[in-house]
Structures are given as structure tokens and as C-alpha cells.
N, C-alpha and C positions, 0 to 999 in steps of 0.2 A: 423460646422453644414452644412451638405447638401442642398442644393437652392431648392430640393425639399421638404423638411421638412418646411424650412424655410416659403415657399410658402402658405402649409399647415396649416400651424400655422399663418399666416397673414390674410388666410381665414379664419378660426377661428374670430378671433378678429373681423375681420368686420362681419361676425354673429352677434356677441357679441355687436357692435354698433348698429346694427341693433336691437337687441331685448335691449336694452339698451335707443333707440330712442324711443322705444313702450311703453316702462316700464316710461319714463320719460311724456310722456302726459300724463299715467294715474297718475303718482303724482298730478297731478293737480286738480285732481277729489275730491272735498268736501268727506269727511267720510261720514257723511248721502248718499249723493249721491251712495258712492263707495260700500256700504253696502246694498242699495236698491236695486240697476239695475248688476243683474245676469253675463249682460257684461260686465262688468268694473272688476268684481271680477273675474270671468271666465279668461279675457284677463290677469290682474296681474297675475295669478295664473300659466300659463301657460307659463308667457314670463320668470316671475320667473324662473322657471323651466327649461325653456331652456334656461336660462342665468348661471343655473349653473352648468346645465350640461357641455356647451359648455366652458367654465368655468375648470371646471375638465380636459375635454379631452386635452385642453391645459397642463393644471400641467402634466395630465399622459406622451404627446409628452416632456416633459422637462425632466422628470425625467427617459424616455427611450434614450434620445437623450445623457444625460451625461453619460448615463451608470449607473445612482445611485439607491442604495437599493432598490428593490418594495416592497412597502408597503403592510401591512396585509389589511388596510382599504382604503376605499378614502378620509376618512378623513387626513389620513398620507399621503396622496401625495403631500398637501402644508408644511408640516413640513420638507419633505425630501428637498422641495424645496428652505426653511428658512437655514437648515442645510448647502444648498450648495450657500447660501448668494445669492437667487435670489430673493429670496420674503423676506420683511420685520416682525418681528417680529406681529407689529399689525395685518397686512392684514391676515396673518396664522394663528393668534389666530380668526380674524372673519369670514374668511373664512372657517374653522374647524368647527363652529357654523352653517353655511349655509348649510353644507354637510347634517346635522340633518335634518334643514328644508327640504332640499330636497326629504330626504326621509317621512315627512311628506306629502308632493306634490304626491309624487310618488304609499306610502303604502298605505296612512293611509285618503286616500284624501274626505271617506266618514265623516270621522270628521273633516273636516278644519274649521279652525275660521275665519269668514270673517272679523275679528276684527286684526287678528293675521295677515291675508296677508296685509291687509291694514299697519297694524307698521312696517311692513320687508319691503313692498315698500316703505316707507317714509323714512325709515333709515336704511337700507342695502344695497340704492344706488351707494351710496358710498365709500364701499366696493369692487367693482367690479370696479370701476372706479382704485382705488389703484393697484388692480391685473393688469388691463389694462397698468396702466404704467411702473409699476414695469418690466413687461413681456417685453414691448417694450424697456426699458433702457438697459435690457438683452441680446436682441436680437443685439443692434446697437454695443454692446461689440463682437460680432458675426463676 
């Protein structure tokens, strides 16, 4: 892997902590709370979002950087990533699941359930934290 790929994908990641730092105070915000005040929902909605985007563009730098399949979706861009034993079996399968929501963020964003961003930020945190390490174990194999 090239030190400037590598570079690129490290800023990435600190993105990713970064809207990962944001996402992690709004955990804290009482459901009433998070359901009432526009901000709270606004701000998950959005860090969401750009957690899994930035998320993706990672997968897609690995999966260009081996040289491996491209995918028809972006959902298949952690699968090709499973396939080439970088990412774990669980993290792909819920990350594959997150692709969805994102396109709910992105498409569909006049119907969102402020019910629904509230339960993907309380337990889809987690998730991202998994790809985070996973990615990183990857790279010190580098």
C-alpha cells in the first residue's frame, strides 16, 4: 500500500472519530429529550450519515487498493471486504444493514422516524467502532 493511500485512509478514520465523538454525546440524550428538540435529532441524523459515508469511502479505498472485485452495490463493498478476510463476518453483515439506512438519510429523508434514528444511534454505535478496528488491524498488516 502506498503512504499516500495509506495517509488518506487514516484521514478518513479520524473523520470517523470525529463524527463518532458527536454521535457519542448525542447517546446520551434521553429519548423524550432526543425526540423533542429538532437538534439533537437533526445532529444524529446527519453525523449518522456522515459516519457512514465516510465509512464506505474507506471500504471502497480497500477494495480499490487490493485490486478486488467492484461491486454492483455499496452494500457489496463490505462483503468483498469479508471475502478478502479484512472485515469480519458480523461487522459485514451489520454494516450491509447500515448501507439501507443510509439511503433512508439520504432518499427518503422526508419520512424519517425520529424513533428509528434514535435506535440506530443507541445500537449501531458499535458497529462502526468494529469497522474502525478491524480496518486498523489491516492496515498495521500494511
Amino acid at each position: 500500500m502506498s503512504r499516500a493511500l495509506y495517509n488518506r485512509i487514516m484521514a478518513k478514520i479520524e473523520r470517523l472519530d470525529e463524527y463518532l465523538g458527536y454521535l457519542k454525546l448525542l447517546q446520551r440524550v434521553n429519548k423524550k429529550s432526543f425526540l423533542e428538540d429538532y437538534h439533537n435529532f437533526g445532529l444524529a441524523e446527519r453525523y449518522l450519515q456522515l459516519t457512514i459515508e465516510v465509512t464506505l469511502d474507506i471500504a471502497k479505498m480497500l477494495v480499490t487498493e487490493r485490486g478486488l472485485p467492484k461491486p454492483e452495490s455499496n452494500q457489496e463493498f463490505f462483503a468483498v471486504l469479508h471475502d478478502a478476510k479484512i472485515l469480519s463476518k458480523k461487522t459485514t453483515e451489520t454494516l450491509q444493514g447500515t448501507i439501507g439506512f443510509r439511503n433512508v438519510l439520504v432518499h427518503d429523508y422526508e419520512k424519517i422516524d425520529r424513533a428509528v434514528v434514535y435506535e440506530k444511534l443507541q445500537t449501531r454505535f458499535d458497529d462502526f467502532l468494529a469497522f474502525r478496528k478491524e480496518v486498523l488491524k489491516y492496515l498495521k498488516k500494511q
